[in-house]
Legacy VTK file of the C-alpha trace (Angstrom):
# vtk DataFile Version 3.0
C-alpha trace
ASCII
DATASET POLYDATA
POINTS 441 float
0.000 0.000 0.000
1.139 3.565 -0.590
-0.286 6.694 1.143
-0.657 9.791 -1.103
-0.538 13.460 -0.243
-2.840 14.459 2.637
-5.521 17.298 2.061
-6.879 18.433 5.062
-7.452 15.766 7.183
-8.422 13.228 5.024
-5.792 11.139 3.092
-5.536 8.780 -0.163
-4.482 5.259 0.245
-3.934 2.917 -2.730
-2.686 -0.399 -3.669
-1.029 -0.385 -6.893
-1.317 -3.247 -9.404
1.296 -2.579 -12.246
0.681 -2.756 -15.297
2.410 -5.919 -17.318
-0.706 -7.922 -18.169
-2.833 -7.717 -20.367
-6.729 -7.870 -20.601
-9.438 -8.080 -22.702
-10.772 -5.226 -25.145
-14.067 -3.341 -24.795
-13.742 -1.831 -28.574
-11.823 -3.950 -31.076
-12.245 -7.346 -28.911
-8.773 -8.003 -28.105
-8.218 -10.190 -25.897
-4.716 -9.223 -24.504
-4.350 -5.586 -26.058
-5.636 -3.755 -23.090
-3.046 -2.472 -21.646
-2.883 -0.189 -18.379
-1.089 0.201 -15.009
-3.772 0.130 -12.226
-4.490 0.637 -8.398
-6.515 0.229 -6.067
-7.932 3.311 -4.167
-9.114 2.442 -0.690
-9.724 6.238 -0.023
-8.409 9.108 -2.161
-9.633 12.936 -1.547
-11.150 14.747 -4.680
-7.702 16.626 -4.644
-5.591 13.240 -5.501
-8.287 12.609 -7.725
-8.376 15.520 -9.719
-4.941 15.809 -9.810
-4.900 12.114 -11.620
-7.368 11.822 -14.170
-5.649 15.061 -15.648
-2.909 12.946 -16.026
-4.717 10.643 -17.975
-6.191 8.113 -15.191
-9.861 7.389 -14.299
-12.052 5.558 -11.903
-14.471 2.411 -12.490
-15.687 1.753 -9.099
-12.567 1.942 -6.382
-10.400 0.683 -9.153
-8.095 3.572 -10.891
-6.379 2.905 -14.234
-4.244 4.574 -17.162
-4.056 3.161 -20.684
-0.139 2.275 -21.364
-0.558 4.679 -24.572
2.168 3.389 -26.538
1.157 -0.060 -26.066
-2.443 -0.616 -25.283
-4.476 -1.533 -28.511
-6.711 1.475 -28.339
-5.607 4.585 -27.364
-7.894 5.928 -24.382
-7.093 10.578 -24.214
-8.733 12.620 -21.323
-11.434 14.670 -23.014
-13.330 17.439 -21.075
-15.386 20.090 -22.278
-15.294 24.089 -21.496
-18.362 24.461 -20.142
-18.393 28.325 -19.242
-17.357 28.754 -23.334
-20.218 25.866 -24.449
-22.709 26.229 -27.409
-25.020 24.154 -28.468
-24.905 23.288 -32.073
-28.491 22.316 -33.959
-28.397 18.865 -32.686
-27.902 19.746 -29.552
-30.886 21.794 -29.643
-33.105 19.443 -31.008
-32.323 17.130 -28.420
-33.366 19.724 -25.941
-36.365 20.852 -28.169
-37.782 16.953 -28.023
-37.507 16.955 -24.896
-39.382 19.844 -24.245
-41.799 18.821 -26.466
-41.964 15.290 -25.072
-42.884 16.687 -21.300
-45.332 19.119 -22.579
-47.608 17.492 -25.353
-46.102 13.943 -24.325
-45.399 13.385 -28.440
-43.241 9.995 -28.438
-42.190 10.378 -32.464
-38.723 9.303 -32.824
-37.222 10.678 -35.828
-34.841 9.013 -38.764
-31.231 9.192 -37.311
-32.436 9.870 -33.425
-30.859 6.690 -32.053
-28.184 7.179 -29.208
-24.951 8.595 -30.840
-23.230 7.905 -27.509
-21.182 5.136 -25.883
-21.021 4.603 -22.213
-18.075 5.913 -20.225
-17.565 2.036 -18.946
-14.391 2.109 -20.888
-12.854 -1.428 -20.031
-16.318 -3.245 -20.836
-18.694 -1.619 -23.203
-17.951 -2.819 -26.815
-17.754 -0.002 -29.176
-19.986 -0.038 -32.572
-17.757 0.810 -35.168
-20.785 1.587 -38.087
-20.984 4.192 -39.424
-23.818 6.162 -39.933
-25.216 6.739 -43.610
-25.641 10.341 -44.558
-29.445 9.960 -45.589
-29.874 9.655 -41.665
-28.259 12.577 -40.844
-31.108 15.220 -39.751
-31.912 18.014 -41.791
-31.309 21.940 -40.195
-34.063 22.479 -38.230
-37.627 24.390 -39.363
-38.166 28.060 -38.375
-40.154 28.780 -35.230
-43.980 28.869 -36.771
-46.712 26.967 -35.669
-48.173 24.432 -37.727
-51.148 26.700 -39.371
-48.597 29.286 -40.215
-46.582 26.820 -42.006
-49.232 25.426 -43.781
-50.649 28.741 -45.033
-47.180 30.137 -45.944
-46.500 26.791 -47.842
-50.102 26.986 -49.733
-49.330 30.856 -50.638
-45.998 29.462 -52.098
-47.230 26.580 -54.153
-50.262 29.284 -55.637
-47.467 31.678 -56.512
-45.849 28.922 -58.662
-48.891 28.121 -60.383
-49.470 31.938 -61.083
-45.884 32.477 -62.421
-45.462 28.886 -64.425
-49.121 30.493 -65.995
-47.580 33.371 -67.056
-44.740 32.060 -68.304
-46.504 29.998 -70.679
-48.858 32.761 -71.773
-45.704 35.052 -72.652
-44.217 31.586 -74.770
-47.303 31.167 -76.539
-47.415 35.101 -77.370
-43.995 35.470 -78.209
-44.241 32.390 -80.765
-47.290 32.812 -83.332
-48.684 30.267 -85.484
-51.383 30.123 -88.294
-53.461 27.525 -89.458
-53.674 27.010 -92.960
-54.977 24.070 -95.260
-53.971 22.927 -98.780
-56.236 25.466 -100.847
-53.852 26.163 -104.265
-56.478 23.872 -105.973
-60.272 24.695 -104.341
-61.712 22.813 -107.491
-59.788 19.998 -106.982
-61.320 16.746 -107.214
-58.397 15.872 -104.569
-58.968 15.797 -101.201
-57.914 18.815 -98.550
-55.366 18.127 -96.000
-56.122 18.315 -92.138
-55.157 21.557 -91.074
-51.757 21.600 -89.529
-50.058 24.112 -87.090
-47.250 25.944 -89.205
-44.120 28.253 -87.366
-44.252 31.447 -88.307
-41.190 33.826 -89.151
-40.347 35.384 -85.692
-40.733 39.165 -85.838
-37.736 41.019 -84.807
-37.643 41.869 -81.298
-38.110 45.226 -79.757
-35.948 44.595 -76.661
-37.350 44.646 -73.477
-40.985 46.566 -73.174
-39.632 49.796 -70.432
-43.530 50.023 -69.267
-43.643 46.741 -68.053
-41.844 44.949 -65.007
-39.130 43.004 -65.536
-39.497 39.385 -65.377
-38.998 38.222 -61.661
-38.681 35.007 -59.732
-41.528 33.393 -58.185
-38.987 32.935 -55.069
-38.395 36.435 -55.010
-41.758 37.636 -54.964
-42.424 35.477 -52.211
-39.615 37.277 -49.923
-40.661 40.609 -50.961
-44.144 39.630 -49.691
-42.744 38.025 -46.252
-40.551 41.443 -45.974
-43.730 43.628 -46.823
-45.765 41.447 -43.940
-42.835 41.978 -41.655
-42.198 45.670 -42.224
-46.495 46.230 -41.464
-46.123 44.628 -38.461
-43.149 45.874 -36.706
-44.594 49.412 -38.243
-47.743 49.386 -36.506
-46.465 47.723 -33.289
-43.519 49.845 -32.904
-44.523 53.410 -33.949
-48.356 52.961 -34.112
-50.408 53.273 -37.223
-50.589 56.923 -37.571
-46.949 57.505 -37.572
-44.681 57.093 -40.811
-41.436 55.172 -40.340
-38.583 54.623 -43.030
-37.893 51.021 -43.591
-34.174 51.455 -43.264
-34.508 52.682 -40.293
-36.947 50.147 -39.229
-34.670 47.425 -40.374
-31.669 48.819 -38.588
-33.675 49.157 -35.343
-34.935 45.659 -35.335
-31.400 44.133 -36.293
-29.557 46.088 -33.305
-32.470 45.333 -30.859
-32.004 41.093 -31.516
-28.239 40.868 -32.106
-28.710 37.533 -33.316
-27.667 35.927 -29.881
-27.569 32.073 -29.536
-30.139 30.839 -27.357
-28.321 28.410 -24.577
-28.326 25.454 -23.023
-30.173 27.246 -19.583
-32.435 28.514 -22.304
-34.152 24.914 -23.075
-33.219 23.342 -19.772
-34.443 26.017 -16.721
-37.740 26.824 -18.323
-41.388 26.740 -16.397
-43.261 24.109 -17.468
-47.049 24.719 -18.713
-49.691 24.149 -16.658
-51.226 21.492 -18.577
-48.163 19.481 -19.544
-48.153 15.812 -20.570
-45.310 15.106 -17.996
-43.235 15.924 -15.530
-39.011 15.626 -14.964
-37.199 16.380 -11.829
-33.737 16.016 -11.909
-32.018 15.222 -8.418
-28.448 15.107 -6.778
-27.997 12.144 -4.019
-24.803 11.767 -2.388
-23.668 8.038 -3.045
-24.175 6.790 0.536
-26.665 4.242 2.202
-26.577 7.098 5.207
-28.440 9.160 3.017
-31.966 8.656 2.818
-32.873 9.726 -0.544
-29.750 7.365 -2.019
-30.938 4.524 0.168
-34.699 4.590 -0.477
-34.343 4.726 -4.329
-31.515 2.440 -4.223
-33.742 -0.452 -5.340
-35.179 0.976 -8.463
-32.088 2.429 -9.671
-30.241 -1.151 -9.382
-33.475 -2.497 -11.340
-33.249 0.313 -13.878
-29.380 -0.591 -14.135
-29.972 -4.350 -14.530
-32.538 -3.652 -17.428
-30.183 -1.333 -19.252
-27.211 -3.336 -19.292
-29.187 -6.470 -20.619
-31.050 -4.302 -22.817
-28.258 -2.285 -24.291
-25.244 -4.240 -23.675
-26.528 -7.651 -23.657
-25.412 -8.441 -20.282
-26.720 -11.492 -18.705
-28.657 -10.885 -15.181
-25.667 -12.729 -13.208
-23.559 -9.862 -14.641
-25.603 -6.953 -13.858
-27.263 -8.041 -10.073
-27.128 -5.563 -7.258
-23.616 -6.462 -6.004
-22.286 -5.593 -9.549
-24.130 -2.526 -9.345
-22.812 -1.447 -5.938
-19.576 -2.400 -6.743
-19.337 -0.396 -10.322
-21.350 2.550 -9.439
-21.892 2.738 -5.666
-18.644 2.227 -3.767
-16.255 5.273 -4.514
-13.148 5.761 -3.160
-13.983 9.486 -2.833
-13.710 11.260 0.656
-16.916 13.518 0.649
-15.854 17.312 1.649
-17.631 20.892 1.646
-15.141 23.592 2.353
-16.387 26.792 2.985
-15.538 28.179 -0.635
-16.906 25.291 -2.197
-20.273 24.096 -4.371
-23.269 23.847 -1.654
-23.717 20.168 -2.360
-19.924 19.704 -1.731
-17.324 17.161 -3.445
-17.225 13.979 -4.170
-19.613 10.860 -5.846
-23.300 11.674 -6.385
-26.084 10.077 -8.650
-28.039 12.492 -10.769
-31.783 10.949 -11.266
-33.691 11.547 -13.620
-37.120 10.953 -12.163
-40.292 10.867 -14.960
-43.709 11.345 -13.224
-42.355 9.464 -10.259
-40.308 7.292 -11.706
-36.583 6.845 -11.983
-35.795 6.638 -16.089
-31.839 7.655 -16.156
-28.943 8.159 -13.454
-26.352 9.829 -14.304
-23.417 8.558 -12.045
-20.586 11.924 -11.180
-17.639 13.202 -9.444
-17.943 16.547 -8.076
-13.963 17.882 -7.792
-12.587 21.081 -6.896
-12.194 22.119 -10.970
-14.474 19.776 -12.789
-17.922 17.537 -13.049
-16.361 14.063 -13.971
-18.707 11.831 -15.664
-18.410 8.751 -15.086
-21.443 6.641 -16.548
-25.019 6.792 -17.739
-27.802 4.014 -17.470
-31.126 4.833 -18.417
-34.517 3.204 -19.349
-34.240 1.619 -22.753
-38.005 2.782 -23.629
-37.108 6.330 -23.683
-34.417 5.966 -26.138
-36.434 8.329 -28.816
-35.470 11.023 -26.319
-31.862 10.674 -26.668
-31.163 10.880 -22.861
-26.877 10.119 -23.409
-26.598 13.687 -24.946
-29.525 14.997 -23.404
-27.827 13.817 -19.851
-24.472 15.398 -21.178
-26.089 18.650 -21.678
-28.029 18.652 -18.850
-24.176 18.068 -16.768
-22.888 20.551 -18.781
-25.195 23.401 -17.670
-24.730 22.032 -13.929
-20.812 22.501 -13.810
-21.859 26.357 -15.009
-24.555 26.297 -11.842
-21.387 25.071 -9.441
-18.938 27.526 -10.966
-21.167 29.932 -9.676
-20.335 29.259 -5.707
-16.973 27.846 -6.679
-14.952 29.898 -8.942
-12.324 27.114 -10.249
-14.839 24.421 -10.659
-15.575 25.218 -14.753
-15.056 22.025 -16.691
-17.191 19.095 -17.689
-14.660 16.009 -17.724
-16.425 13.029 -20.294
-14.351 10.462 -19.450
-11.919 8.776 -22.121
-11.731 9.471 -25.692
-11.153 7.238 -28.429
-10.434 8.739 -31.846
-11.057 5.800 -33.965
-14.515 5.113 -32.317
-17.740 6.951 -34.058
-19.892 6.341 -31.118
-17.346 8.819 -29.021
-17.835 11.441 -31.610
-20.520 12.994 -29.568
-17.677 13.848 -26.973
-15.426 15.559 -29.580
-18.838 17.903 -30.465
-19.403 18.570 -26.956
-15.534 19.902 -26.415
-15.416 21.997 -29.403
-15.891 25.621 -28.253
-16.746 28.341 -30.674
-13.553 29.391 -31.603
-12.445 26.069 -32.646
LINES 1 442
441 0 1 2 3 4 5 6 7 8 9 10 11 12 13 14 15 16 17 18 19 20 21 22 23 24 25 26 27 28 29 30 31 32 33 34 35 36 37 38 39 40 41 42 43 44 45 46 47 48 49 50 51 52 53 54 55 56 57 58 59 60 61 62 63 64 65 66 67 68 69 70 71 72 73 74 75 76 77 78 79 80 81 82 83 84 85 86 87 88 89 90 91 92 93 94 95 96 97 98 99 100 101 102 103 104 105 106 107 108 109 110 111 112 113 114 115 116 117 118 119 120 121 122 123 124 125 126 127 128 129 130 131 132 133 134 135 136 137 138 139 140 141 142 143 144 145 146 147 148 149 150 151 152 153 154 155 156 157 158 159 160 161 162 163 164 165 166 167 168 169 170 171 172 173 174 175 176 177 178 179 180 181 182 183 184 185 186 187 188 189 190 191 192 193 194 195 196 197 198 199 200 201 202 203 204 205 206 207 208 209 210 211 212 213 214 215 216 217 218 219 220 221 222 223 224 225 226 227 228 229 230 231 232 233 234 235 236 237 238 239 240 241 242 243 244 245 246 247 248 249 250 251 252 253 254 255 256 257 258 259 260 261 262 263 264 265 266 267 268 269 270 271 272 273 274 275 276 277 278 279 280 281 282 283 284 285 286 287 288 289 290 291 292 293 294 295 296 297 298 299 300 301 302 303 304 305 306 307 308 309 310 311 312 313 314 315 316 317 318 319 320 321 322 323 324 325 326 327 328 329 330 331 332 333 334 335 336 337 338 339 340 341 342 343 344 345 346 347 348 349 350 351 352 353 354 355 356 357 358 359 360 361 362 363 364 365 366 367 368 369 370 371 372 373 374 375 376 377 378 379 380 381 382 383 384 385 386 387 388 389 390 391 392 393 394 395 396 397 398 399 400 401 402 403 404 405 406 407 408 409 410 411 412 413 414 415 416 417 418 419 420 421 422 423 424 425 426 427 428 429 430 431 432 433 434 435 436 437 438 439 440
């Protein structure tokens, strides 16, 4: 055993393993290239720990390990995400839109391409799907905000403009091209029969150039914008000045431009936001420390182990032998973490905590943490496999995300979102590289 660095009064004590054997891949299926050194933590304060994983080690249960980089079969890098910088691209926000939409109309459509783009953080035992995905399942941009009778009316005036403007087109072609009808009369006292009249081309007159007194020829697509701009102009006219007032559209235009500033709406935006009174559902999201002393961990203990079993023999085709309640305490309940709440700190404190995501009463995702002095450390994700339509891996990723900005709040330091290991060469991990790309990059 080897004692670590004290911090405060509490100290780490760990057992190291080395690292010269091999083990079984999660990802490619090796069954020897897994390399890593590894201990095991008997107790370790959220200092220690914070200090190791940004050296490239993490937790699963009390056991800490570090790939062997240059040796291990799949490279595992420390990935973590800037939360204070964060912004959610469109798929982001249509994760956070369905969910919204979900809890207040309770619509359960599951869209082309919606499946979980996530793996689990259980790096050492979650296989890794390596297919890719096509790019006919790749959402389209999202729809502007309109209701649905707005959208249907603007689409019917469109599709009657076409018709109007494919009508006059073909009037102006049949104008611009005259033809006669004429019939074989050289011979009228002819005992031979006429012909059947036939259309004949006549000689083109030549063109006059373009008639000044008319308008030119224009777009059906641009007449519709003109009218949309018109309708908008009429209604920020009369709601900003009044009706009796005369305002230059420039100016109008200008004014409106400055007064939105085309700011991206935010996570907090779609997350912290009052639900209706007549919604279909209800989600509360709650912190529990992971201890049996504390009552709201120890009374929902049983359903989250049940919700765990069924995920992992759902998802990861785990057998119920491999996924019982002493599997489940010994993966995601025992920590080696030393709970502390300084004085300067978050008002939940440091250390291991379950995040539960409870549906009308019911448990239907846990999002397993580590609250340290600079970071939220994710460390894994189960869920209920028959709410998979709402994407719950990135929604749950999002949700952490705007959590570590709610902590940095009270505690200064604390201002990244750690997502556990990264594995280039995996799609499913892609979601991670999205999530740690900040604006600039």
């Amino acid at each position: 055993m080897r004692k670590m660095a004290a911090a405060g009064h509490f100290s780490s004590i760990v057992e190291y393993f080395g690292g010269e054997g091999g083990y079984r891949c999660g990802y490619c299926k090796d069954v020897t290239g897994n390399l890593s050194h590894g201990m095991w933590a008997h107790s370790m304060t959220v200092q220690d720990y914070q200090d190791l994983i940004d050296r490239g080690w993490r937790r699963s249960g009390k056991y800490v390990y570090k790939p062997i980089m240059n040796q291990t079969c799949c490279p595992q890098y420390t990935i973590r995400c800037q939360s204070l910088h964060f912004q959610p691209s469109k798929s982001h926000k249509k994760v956070l839109k369905k969910m919204l939409k979900f809890l207040a109309e309770g619509d359960t459509s599951k869209v082309a391409g919606d499946e979980e783009p996530m793996d689990s953080h259980r790096e050492d035992a979650v296989a890794c799907n390596f297919i890719l995905k096509k790019e006919s399942d790749i959402s389209q941009s999202e729809l502007k905000s309109l209701s649905v009778d707005e959208m249907q009316r603007v689409e019917t005036e469109d599709d009657n403009e076409e018709v109007e403007m494919k009508k006059e087109v073909t009037v102006k072609k049949v104008e611009s091209e005259p033809c006669q009808t004429c019939t074989d009369t050289d011979n009228a006292s002819s005992s031979k029969p006429s012909h059947s009249p036939k259309l004949v081309r006549a000689t083109p007159k030549p063109g006059k150039g373009a008639d000044l007194s008319k308008p030119p020829c224009r777009k059906a697509k641009d007449i519709r914008k003109e009218r949309k701009f018109q309708k908008l102009l009429q209604s920020q006219i009369h709601t900003l000045e009044g009706p009796s007032k005369q305002v230059e559209p420039q100016a109008l235009l200008s004014q409106n431009s400055k007064s939105k500033g085309h700011q991206p709406k935010s996570i907090e935006d779609f997350i912290f936001i009052s639900s209706p009174d007549a919604a279909a559902h209800q989600l509360e999201v709650r912190l529990v420390p992971v201890s049996l002393e504390d009552p709201q961990f120890k009374s929902s203990f049983s359903q989250s182990a049940t919700l765990f079993a069924k995920y992992q023999m759902a998802i990861h085709k785990d057998t119920p032998s491999e996924c019982g309640e002493y599997e489940f305490t010994r993966f995601l309940c025992d920590s080696p973490l030393e709970s502390e709440n300084p004085p300067d700190g978050p008002d939940c404190g440091y250390g291991s905590f379950h995040q539960q995501y409870w549906l009308d009463g019911k448990i239907i995702a846990v999002g397993v943490i580590d609250i340290l002095p600079y970071c939220v450390s994710s460390v894994y994700l189960y869920y209920d496999p028959d709410y998979t339509f709402l994407s719950l891996g990135v929604y749950s990723a999002l949700r952490e995300i705007a959590f570590t900005r709610q902590l940095h709040e009270k505690a200064s330091e604390l201002c990244y979102y750690y997502m556990g290991f990264y594995i280039h060469s995996c799609p499913k991990m892609r979601y991670k590289a999205q999530l740690a790309r900040t604006p600039e990059g």
